[in-house]
N, C-alpha and C positions, 0 to 999 in steps of 0.2 A: 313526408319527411324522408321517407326511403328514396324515392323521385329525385327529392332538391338534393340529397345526399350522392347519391349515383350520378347528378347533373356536374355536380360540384367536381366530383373526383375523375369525370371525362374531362372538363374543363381544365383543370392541373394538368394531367397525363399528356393532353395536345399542346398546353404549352410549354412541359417541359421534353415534349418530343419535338418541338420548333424550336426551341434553346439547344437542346444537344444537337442539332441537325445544325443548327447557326454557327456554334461554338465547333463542329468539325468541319466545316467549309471555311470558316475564318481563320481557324488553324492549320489546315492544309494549304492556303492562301500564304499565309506566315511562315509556315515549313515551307513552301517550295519557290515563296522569294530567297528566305535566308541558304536555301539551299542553292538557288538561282548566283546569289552575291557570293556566295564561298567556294562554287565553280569559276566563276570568271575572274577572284582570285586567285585561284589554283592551276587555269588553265591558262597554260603558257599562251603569248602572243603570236600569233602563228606570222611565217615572211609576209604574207597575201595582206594582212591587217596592216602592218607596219610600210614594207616596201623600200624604206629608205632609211634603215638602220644600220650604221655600220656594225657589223656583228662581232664584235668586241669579246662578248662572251664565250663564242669561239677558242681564243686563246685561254680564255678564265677560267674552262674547264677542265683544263691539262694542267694539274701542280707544276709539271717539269717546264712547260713551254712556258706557264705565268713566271716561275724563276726568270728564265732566262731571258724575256720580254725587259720581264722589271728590270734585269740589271742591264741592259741594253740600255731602257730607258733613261736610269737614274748616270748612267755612264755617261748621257748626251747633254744631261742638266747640267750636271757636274761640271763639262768641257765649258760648254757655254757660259756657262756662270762664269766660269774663270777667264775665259775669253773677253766676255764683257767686263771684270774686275780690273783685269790690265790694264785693258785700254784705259776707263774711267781711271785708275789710279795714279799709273805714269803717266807724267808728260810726254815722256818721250814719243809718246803714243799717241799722241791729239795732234795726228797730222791725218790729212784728210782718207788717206785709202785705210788706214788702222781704222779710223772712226768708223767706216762704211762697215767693215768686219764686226766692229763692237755692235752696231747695231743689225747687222745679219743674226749675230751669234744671238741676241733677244730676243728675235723672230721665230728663229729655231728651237731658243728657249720657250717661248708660248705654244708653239706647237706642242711641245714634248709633256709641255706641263698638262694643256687641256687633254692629251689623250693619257695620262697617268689619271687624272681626275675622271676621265669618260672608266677608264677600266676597271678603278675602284667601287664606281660606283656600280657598277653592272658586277662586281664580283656579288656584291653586299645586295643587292637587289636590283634584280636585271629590267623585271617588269616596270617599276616607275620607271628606270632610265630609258625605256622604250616609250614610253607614256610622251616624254620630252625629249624625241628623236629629233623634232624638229631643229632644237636647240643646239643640240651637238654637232649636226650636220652646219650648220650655217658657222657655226666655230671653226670649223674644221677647213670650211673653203676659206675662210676668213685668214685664217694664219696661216694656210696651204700659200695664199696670193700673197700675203706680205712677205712668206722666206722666199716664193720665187721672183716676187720685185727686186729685193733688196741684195741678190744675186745678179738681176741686170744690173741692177745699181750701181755694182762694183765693179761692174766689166765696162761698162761706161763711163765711167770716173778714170778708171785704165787706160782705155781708147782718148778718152780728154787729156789727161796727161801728158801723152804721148804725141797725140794730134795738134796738142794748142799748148804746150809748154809756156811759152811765155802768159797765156792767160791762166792757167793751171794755177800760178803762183797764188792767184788772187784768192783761191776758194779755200776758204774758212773751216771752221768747225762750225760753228754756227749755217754756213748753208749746208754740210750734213745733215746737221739738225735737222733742218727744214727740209731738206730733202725727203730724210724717212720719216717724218712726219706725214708729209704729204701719201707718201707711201703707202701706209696705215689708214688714212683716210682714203685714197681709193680701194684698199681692201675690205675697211667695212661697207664702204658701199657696193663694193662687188661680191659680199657675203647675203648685204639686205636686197639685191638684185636677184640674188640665187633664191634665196627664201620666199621673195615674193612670185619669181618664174616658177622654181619647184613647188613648193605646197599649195599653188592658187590654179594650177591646172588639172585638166581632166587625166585619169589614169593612164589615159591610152598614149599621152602625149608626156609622159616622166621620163620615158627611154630619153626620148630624140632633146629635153633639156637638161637630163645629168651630162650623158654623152658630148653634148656643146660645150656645157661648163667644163668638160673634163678633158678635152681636145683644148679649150683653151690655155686649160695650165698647161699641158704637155708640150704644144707648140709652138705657142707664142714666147716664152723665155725663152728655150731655143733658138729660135730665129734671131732674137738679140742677143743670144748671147755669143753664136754664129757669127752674127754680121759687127758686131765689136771685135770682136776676135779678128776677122779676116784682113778687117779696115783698120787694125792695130801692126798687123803684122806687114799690109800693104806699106805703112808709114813709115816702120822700122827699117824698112830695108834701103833708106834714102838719106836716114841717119845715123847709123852704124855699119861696121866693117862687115863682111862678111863671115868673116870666122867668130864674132861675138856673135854675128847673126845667128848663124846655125847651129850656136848651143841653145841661144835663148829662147829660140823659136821650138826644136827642140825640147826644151823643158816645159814651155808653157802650152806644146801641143800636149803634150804628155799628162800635164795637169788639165786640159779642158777636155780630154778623151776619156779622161775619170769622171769630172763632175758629170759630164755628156750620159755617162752611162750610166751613174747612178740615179742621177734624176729620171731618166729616162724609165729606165726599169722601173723607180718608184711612182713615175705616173701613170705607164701604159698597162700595169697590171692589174691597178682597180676597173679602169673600164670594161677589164676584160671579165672579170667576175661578175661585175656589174651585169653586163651584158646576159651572160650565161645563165643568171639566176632570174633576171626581170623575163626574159623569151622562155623560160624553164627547159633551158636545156640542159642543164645541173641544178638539182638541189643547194640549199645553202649549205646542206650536211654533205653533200657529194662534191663540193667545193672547197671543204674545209683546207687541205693540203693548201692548195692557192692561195686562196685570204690570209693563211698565217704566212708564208710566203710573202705575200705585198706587203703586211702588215712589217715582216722583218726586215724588208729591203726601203721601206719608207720609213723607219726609226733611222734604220742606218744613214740614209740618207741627212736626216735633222741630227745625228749625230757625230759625223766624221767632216761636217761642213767646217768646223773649227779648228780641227787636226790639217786639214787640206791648206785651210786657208793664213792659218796662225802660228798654232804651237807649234807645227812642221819647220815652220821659216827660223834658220840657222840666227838669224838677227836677234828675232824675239827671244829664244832659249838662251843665248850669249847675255841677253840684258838681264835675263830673269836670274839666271845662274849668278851674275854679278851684285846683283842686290841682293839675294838669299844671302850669298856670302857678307856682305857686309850687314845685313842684320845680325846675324849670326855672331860676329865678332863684337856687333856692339853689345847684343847680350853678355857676350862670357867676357 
């Protein structure tokens, strides 16, 4: 009895020193997953993981710089909107270079909206918005290509004008229409072009396809918008006097010496950061000054394209100021 007794009570004791032994290997298994998941929650996304984020949150961690961002921003919706409200509301306006403008200024407007929505979201949580960098990115070239098509657009329709006057008469609102439409469709295809070049290649090889994609925005509207310009002014000087010449030429170098430079600086600054952070010759934090930087001179950009192009023009304020007043009087 003492035997089977003493048998019994090893028997117990080994299994429940195999149960505690079980139960802290399965619990330490459990503690250092859940410990595992609440680190890679908590640990930020580092540049190296990501690579192609625009870093957004940059700006979102200065209260002072996120003020004055936003109101940059909501300042360029604002223009836009009203730009495009004009046009669509007057008639007087649905002639074909107003149209090109209205539909510039909703270009501009998409831009400004998607990166208000990229900001937001990375204010409110940075990490999923990095999770879906891919996303933002392809946005971003996406309406980046439409506001600087729809810029050649307009310098084109200018240069037609001018060049083919009697054919000029013919073009509609409707092929506006059609025009930026088309527009739009080769920017999302040159959004889905960037997305499938960018994210389906090897690391080594990101530089040398941002850099192309981003040489093409810089240069290639340039060049059109260069060679409208020069082919506009060639044509001018065979149809008007000299002395109308030399104001208007004058004026409109002065306006394409603007656009020239604000685009410019807003495009050849990301590359440059780019640059600097993919070769790690600056950190993204030893960069920071620059990025906000680009990031200021690229809102400006989508945001004084209205003013440049619209509200500036003595015409449209004349019309606008005329109808305010007669609403005005119909109310009282």
């Amino acid at each position: 009895m003492t035997s089977s007794r003493m048998g019994v009570d090893r028997f117990v004791l080994i299994v429940s020193l195999i149960g505690s032994i079980s139960e802290t290997a399965g619990g330490s298994k459990f503690n250092n997953s859940l410990t595992t998941t609440e680190s890679q929650m908590q640990e930020p996304i580092t540049e190296a993981e990501t690579g192609f984020i625009v870093p957004v949150h940059l700006e979102a961690e200065d209260t002072s710089l996120l003020v004055i961002i936003v109101i940059i921003t909501v300042f360029g919706v604002l223009a836009n909107l009203t730009t495009t409200g004009i046009v669509i509301h007057f008639r007087q306006f649905h002639k074909p270079t107003y149209m090109v403008i209205g539909t510039l200024a909703f270009a501009d407007f998409a831009s400004l909206i998607q990166y208000l929505c990229h900001l937001i979201l990375a204010s409110i949580n940075r990490y999923r918005v990095d999770n879906y960098g891919y996303i933002f990115m392809t946005v971003i070239y996406t309406t980046a290509h439409a506001s600087a098509s729809h810029v050649v657009l307009l310098f084109g329709l200018r240069y037609y004008l001018i060049a083919m006057p009697h054919r000029s008469k013919m073009i509609s609102k409707r092929h506006v229409l059609t025009s930026s439409i088309l527009m739009w469709i080769f920017s999302v295809m040159f959004g889905v072009i960037y997305y499938v070049a960018r994210f389906h290649v090897a690391r080594s090889k990101i530089a040398v396809v941002v850099l192309v994609f981003k040489s093409y925005l810089l240069f290639v509207p340039c060049i059109f918008i260069l060679l409208f310009h020069v082919t506009k002014i060639y044509k001018l000087r065979t149809s008007i006097s000299r002395c109308r010449m030399s104001q208007y030429v004058r004026r409109m170098c002065t306006m394409i010496f603007i656009i020239m430079v604000i685009y410019i600086f807003s495009a050849i600054i990301f590359p440059i950061t780019f640059s600097l952070n993919f070769f790690k010759v600056l950190s993204e934090r030893e960069s920071k000054a620059i990025q906000i930087f680009a990031r200021f001179i690229w809102l400006f950009n989508f945001s004084v394209n209205p003013i440049i192009y619209f509200i500036y023009n003595p015409k449209v304020r004349h019309h606008v100021s005329l109808r305010w007043q007669s609403i005005s009087i119909l109310r009282n």
